[in-house]
C-alpha positions as CSV (number, residue, x, y, z in Angstrom):
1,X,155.0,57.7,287.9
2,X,153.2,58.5,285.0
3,X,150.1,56.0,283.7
4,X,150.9,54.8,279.7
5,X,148.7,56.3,277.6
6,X,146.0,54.3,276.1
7,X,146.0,54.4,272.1
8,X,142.7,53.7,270.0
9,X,144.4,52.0,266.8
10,X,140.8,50.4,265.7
11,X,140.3,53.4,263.4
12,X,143.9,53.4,262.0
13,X,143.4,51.7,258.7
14,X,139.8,53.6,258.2
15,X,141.4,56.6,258.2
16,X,144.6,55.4,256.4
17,X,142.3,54.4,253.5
18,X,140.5,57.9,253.4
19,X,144.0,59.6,253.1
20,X,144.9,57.0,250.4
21,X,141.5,58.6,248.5
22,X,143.0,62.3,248.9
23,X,146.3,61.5,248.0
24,X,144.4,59.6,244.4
25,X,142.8,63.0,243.7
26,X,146.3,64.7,244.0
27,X,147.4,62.8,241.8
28,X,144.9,62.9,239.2
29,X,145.6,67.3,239.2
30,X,149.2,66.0,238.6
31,X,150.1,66.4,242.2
32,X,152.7,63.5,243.4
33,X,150.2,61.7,245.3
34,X,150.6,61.5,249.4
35,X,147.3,62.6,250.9
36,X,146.9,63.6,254.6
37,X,143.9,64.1,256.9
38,X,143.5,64.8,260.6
39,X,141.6,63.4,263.3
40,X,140.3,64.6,266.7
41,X,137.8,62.6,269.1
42,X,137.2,60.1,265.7
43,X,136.2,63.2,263.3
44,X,138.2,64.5,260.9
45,X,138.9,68.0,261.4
46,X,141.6,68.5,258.3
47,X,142.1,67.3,255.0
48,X,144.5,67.9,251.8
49,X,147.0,65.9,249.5
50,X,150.1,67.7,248.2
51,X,149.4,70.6,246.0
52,X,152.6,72.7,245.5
53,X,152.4,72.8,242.0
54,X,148.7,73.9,241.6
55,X,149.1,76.2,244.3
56,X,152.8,77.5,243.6
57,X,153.7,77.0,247.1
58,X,156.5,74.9,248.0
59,X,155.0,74.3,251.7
60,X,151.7,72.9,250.0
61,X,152.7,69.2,251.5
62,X,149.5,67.2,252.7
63,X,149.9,67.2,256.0
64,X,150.5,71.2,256.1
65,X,147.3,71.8,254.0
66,X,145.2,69.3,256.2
67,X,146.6,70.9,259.4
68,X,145.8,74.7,258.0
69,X,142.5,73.3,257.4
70,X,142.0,71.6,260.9
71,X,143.1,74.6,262.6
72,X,140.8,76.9,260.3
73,X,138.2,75.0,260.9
74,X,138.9,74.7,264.8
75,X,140.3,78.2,265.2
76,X,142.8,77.4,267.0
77,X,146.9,77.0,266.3
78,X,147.1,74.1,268.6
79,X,145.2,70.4,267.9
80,X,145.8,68.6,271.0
81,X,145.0,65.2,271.2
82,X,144.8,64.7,267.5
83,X,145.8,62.6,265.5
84,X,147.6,63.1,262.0
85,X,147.3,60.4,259.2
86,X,149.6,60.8,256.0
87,X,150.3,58.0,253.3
88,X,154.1,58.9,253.4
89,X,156.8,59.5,256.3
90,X,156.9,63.0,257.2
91,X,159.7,65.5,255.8
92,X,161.3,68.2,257.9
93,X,159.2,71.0,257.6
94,X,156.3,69.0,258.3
95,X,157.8,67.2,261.2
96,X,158.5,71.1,262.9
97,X,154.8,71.6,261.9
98,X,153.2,68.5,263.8
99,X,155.3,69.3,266.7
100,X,154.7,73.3,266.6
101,X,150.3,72.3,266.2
102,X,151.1,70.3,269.0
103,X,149.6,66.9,266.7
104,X,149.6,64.1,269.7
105,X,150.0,61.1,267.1
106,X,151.4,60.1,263.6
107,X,150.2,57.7,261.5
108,X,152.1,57.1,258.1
109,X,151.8,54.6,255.6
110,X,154.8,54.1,253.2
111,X,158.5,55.5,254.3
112,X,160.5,58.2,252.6
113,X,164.1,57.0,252.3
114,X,165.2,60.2,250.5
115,X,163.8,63.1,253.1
116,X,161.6,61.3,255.5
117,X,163.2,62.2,259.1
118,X,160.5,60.4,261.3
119,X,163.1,57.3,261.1
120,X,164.7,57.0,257.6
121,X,166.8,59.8,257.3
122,X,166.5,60.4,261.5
123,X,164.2,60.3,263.9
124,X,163.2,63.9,264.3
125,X,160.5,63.5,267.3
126,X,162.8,61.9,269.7
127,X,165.1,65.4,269.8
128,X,165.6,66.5,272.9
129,X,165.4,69.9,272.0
130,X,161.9,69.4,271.4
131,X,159.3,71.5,273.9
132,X,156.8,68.2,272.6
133,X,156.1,64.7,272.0
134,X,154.2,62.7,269.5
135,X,153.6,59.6,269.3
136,X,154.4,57.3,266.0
137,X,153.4,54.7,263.9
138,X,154.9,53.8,261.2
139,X,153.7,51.0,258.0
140,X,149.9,51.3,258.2
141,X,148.7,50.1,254.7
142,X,152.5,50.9,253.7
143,X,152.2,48.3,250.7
144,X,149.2,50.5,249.2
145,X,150.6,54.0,250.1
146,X,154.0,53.0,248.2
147,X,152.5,51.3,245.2
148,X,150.1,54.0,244.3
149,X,153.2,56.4,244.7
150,X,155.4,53.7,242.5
151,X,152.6,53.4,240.0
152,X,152.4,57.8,239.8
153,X,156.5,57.8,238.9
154,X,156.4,55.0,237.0
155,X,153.6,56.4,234.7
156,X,155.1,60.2,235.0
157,X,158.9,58.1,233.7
158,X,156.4,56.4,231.0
């Protein structure tokens, strides 16, 4: 039978709050602001906030800039037993990413009802097509992560 696995949440709103501060500098280059950063024995290993339009790269989401940079920086494809942090539910192509990197947790702030497919639009990580499983959680600092992206459309409408 296998043991449940122990999960550290302590750190959860620390690091919520530092992905909150890249997602701000996104949006201050004009970038809708989500910001995402990733964590591996309680150091961040990855950072970035979207950037598509600076970068002209549809695929620039945070959480795929954060996890180039973690893997970069670890050279390695695969972060096992990391964890990724990201102001706003995962989309698709992200979702395949996390579970192609082999990410062992996510941690989201704010859900997307439009595209997010960790559980508004489906609940991509509990296929059973999938060769891997991460763990979830969903609504840390939710009210902060959806105002400040509120606040960006609501400005950008103005």
């Amino acid at each position: 039978m296998r043991q449940p696995q122990i999960i550290d949440r302590s750190q959860d709103q620390h690091f919520m709050r530092e992905a909150l501060a890249l997602a701000a500098e996104g949006a201050s280059l004009g970038e809708v602001p989500v910001g995402a950063l990733l964590v591996q024995d309680g150091e961040i290993i990855g950072r970035g906030f979207n950037c598509p339009i600076s970068r002209h790269d549809p695929s620039a989401h945070a959480e795929m800039v954060a996890i180039r940079a973690a893997a970069q920086s670890l050279e390695n494809y695969r972060l096992l037993g990391s964890t990724l942090y990201v102001t706003l539910e995962p989309c698709s192509m992200c979702a395949g990413l996390i579970v192609h990197a082999r990410i062992k947790r996510v941690v989201y702030g704010a859900t997307e009802p439009k595209a997010g497919v960790v559980q508004s639009r489906g609940q991509f990580f509990t296929q059973d097509f999938l060769n891997h499983r991460v763990l979830v959680e969903g609504g840390v600092l939710a009210q902060e992560c959806s105002t400040m992206l509120s606040e960006f459309f609501k400005a950008r409408r103005g």
